[in-house]
C-alpha positions in Angstrom: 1.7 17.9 -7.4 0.5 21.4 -6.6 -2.6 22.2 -5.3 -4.3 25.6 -5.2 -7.5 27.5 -3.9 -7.3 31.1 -4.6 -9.7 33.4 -3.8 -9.0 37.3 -3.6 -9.9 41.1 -4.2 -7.6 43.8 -5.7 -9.4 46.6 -5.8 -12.5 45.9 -8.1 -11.1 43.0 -9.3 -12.2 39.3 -8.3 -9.7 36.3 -8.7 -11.3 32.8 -7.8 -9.8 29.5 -8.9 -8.9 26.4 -8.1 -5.4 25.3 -9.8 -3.8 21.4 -9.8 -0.7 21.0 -11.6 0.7 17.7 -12.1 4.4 17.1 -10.7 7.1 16.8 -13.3 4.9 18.7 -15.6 4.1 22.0 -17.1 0.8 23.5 -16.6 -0.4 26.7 -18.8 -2.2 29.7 -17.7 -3.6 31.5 -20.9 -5.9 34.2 -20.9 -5.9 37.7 -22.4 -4.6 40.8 -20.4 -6.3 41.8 -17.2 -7.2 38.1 -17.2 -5.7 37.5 -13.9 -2.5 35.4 -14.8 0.1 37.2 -13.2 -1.5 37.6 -10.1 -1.8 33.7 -9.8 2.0 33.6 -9.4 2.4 36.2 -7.4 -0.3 34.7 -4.9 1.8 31.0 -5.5 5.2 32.6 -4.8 3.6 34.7 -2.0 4.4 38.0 -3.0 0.7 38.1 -2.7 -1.5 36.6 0.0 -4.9 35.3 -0.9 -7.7 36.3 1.3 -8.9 32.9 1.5 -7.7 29.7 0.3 -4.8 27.5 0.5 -1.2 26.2 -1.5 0.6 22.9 -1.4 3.1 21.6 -2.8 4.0 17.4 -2.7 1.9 17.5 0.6 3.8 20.3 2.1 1.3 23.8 2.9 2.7 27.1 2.1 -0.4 29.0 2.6 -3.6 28.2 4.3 -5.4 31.0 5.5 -7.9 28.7 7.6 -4.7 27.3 9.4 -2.6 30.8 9.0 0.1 29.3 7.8 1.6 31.8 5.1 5.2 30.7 4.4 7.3 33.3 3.2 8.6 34.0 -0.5 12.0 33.4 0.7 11.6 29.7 2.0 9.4 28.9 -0.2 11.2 26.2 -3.0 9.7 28.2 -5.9 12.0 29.6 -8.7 10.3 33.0 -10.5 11.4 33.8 -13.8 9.5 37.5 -14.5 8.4 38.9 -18.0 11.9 40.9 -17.9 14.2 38.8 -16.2 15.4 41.7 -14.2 18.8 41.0 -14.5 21.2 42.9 -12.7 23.1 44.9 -16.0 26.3 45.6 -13.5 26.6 41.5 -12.9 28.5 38.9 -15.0 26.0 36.3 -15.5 28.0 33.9 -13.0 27.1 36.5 -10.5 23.3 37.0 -11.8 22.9 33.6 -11.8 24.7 33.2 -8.2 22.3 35.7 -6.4 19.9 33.9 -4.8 22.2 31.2 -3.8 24.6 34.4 -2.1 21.6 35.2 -0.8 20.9 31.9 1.1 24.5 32.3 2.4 25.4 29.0 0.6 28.9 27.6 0.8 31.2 29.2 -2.0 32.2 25.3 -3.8 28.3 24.8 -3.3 27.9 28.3 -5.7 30.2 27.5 -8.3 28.9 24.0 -8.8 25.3 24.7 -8.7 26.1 27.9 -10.8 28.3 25.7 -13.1 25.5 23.0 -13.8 22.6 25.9 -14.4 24.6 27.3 -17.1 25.2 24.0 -18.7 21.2 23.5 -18.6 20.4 26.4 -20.4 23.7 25.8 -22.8 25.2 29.2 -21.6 29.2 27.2 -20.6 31.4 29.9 -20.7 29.3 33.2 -20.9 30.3 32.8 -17.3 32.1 36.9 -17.8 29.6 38.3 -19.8 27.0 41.1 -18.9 23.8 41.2 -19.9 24.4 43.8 -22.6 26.8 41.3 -24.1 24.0 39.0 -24.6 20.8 38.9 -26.9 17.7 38.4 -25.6 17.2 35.1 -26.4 20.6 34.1 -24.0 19.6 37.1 -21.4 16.5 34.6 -21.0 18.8 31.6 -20.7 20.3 33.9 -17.8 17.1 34.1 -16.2 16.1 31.0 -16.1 19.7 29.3 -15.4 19.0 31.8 -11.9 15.8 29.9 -11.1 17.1 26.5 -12.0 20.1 27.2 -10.0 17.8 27.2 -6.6 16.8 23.6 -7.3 13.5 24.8 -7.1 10.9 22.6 -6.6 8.3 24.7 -8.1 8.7 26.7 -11.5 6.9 30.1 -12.4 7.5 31.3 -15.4 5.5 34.9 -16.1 5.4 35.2 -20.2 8.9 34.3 -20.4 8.9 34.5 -24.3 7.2 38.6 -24.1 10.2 40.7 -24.2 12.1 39.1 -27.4 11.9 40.1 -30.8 9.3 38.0 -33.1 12.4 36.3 -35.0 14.1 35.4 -31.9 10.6 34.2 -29.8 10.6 31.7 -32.7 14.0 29.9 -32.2 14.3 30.3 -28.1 10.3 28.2 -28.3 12.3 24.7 -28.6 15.0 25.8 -26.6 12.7 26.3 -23.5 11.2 23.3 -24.0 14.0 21.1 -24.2 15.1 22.9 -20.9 11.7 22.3 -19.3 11.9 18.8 -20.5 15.2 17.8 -18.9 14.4 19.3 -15.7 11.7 17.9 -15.2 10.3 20.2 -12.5 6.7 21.0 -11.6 6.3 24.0 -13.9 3.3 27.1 -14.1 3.7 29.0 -17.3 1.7 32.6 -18.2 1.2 33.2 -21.7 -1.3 34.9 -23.9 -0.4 33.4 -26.9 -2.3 30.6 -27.7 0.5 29.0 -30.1 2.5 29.1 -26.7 0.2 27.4 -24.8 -0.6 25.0 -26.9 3.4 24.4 -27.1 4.1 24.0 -24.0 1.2 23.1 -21.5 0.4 19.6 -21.0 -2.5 21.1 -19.2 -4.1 24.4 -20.1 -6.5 26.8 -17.9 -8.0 29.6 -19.9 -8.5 32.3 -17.7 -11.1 35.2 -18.1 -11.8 38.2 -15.6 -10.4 35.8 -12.6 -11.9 32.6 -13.4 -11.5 29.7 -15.4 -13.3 29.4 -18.1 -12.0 26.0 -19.7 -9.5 23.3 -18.9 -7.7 20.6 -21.0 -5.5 19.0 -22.9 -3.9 20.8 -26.2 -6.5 18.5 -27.7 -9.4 19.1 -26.0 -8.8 23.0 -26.6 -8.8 22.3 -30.3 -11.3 19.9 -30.7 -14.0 21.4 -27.9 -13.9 24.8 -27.3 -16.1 26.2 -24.7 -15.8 30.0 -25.6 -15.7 32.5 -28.2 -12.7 33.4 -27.1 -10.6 29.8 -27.2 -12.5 29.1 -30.5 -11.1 32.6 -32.0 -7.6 31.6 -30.3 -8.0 28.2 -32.6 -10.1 29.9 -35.5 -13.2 28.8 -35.3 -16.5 30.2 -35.7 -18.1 29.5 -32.3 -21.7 29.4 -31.3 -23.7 28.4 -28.2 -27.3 27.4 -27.2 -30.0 25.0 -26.3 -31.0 22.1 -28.6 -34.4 22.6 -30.0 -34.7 19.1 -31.7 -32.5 16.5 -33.6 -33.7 14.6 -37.2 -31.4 12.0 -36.1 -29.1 10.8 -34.1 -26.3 12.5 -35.8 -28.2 15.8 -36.8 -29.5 18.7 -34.5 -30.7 22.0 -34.8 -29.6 24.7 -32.0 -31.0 28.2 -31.2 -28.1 30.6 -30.6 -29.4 33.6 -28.3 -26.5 35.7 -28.5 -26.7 39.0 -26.0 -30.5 38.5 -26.1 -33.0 39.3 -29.2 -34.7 36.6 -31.3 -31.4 34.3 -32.1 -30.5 32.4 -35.2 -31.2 28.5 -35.2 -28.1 26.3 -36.5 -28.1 23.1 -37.8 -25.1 20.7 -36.8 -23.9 17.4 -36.9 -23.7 16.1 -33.3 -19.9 14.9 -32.3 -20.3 10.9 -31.7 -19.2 11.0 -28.0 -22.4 13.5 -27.8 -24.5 11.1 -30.0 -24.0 8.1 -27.3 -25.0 10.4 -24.9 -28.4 11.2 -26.5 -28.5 15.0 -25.5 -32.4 16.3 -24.8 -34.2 18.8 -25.8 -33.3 22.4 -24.3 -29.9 20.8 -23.2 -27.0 23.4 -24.0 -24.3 22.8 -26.6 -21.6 24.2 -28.3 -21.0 24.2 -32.2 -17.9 25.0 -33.9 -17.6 26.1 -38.3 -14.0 26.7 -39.8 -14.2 30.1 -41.4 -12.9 27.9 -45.1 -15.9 26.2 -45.0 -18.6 29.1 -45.3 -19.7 30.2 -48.6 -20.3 34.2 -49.5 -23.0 35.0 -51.7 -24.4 38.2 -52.8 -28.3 37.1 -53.0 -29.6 34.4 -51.3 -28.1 31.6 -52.0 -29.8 28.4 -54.0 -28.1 25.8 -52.5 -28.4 22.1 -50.2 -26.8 24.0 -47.5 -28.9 24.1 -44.4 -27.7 27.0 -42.9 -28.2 30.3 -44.8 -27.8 33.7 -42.9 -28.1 37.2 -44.0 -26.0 39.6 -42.4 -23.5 43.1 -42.9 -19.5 43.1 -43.4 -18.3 44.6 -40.4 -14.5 43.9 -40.9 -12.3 42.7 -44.2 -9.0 41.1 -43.6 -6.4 40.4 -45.5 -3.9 38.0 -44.6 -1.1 37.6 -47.2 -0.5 39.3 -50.1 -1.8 38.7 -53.8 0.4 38.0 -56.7 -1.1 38.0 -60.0 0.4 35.1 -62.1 -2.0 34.5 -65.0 -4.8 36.2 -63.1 -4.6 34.2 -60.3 -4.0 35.2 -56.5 -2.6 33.2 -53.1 -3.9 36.0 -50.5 -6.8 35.6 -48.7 -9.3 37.0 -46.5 -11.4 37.0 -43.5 -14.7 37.9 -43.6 -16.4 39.1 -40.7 -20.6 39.4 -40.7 -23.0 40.7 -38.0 -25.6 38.6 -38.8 -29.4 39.5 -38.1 -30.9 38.7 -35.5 -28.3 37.2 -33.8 -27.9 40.5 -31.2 -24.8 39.2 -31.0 -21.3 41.2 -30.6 -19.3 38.2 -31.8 -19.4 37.8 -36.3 -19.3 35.6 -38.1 -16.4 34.8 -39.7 -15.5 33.6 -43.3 -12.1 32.9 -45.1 -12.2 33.3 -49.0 -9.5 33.9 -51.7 -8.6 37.5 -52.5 -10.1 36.8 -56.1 -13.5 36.0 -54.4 -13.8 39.1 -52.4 -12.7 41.3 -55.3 -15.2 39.7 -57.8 -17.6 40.0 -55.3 -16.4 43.8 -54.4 -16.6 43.3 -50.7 -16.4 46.3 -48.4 -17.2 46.9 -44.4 -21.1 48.0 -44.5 -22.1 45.8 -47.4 -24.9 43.0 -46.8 -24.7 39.8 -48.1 -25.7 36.0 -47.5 -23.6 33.3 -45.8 -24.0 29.7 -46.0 -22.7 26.3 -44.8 -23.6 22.6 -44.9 -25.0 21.2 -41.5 -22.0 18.4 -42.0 -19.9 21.2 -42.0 -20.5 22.2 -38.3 -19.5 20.7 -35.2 -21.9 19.8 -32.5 -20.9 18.6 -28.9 -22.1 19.2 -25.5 
């Protein structure tokens, strides 16, 4: 299992977190750019030092700034796969893949066999001649990877290892890398800021925002209880937060959302039943979550059972596929966005309709209109 307190400056930035990754296992870091993922396995591979804080791995310390113990990068049983691979273009891959173990002055037999069985990991047998402009970039990531696998490394960092290949070929080398990680079973730290990625791969996930951790999970508990605007846009959802002003029932709460300050909107939400055994109080703060499909547009206000009606401007239109007219009838859609009043909030609202909606309704950025959705369509937990 690693362990990991990591506190630092670099320049005006602060990183602070606390990391645990379970052995055998492959724990995510996701988080937008600037978030502070990279720098977390540079600090863990000790190409950067923390200024305080401390890294173990299985029970051995590889940093500890209390004890000053700072192991270097060299000795430490950590395999790095960068963004890039950095593979040497004048290499075969035998030799790329060889160069750390050269490096450790290794026994030749010792090289070929470790080399041999990397290769056959990553289902590169017999590219052993090849360079790396022989490859695509799917294999040149097989490469990389085959290098860091090739160390026996206790530890595996892997810094957006899907980034530099095409969309097409990201698609098919996802299941590759995840059979590999699988069959290694090695203690693994992935980067990504795909959500689709992380959701993939980690068994664990840390969102990361601006140095910290903003949430922490399961792929499940991602999906299902989003603590931010930003995971709920990474799962599409319409996300608010606030304090509970009252509940009808057991199952049925109303909760003011502040936004950036101002007078707020109040939202009425049916309360998740792990929060309902809980019996959350008044002024107690709690998330709510909407699916953008299950928001209604309307041009005037709406006369409806829906218990949440808001009025509010188009500040962005959408479209995400394409319409085809067969018989008058079209299979795009698109998302809606609405600044609502009095919400003083930067984050919209956003809705999904048909293509034929927003054209009958002649929607365009700047135009007001009314939104609406049932209270049993919103998600309440705490």
């Amino acid at each position: 299992m690693l362990k990991a307190q990591l506190d630092t400056h670099l320049n005006t930035f602060h990183l602070n977190l606390d990391l645990t990754a379970d052995g055998g296992q492959t724990t995510v870091l996701l988080g937008e750019s600037g978030a502070g993922k990279s720098t977390v396995l540079r600090l863990l591979a000790g190409l950067l030092h923390p200024e305080r804080g401390c890294i173990t791995l299985d029970g051995v310390t590889y940093f500890d700034s209390e004890k000053r113990i700072s192991v270097p990068p060299q000795a430490r049983p950590f395999g790095y796969v960068f963004q890039d691979y950095t593979l040497f273009p004048h290499l075969s891959v035998f030799e790329n893949v060889a160069f750390g173990l050269r490096a450790q002055r290794m026994p030749r037999g010792t090289i070929r066999q470790r080399v041999g069985e990397a290769l056959e990991q990553v289902r590169l047998v017999g590219y052993d001649a090849r360079r790396p402009a022989q490859l695509s970039g799917g294999q040149q990531q097989r490469v990389a990877i085959a290098r860091a696998l090739a160390l026996h490394p206790q530890l595996l960092l892997l810094d957006e290892p899907l980034a530099a290949l095409d969309v097409q070929t990201r698609r098919e080398v996802r299941q590759e890398l995840r059979q590999i990680l699988s069959h290694a079973g090695i203690t693994t730290v992935m980067v990504t800021h795909q959500h689709l990625e992380a959701l993939l791969f980690g068994q664990r996930i840390l969102v990361l925002d601006h140095g910290s951790v903003i949430q922490e999970g399961s792929q499940q508990n991602l999906l299902q209880y989003p603590r931010s605007s930003y995971v709920a846009e990474l799962v599409g959802m319409n996300f608010f937060r606030g304090q509970i002003l009252y509940c009808e029932t057991d199952a049925l709460c109303t909760i003011r959302v502040y936004g950036n300050g101002g007078e707020g909107v109040e939202v009425s939400a049916a309360l998740e039943e792990h929060a309902r055994a809980q019996t959350p109080g008044i002024g107690e703060e709690a998330f709510v979550v909407v699916d953008p499909r299950s928001i209604t547009l309307y041009a005037t206000h709406p006369d409806s059972s829906a218990r949440n009606v808001f009025h509010g401007e188009i500040v962005q239109l959408l479209r995400l596929g394409a319409s085809t007219g067969n018989g008058g009838e079209y299979d795009g859609r698109v998302r809606v966005s609405i600044l609502l009043d009095g919400s003083a909030d930067s984050t919209p609202l956003t809705a999904e309709i048909t293509e034929a909606s927003a054209n009958r309704m002649d929607l365009h950025e700047g135009k007001s209109l009314y939104a609406a959705f049932k209270a049993t369509e919103a998600r309440a937990y705490t």
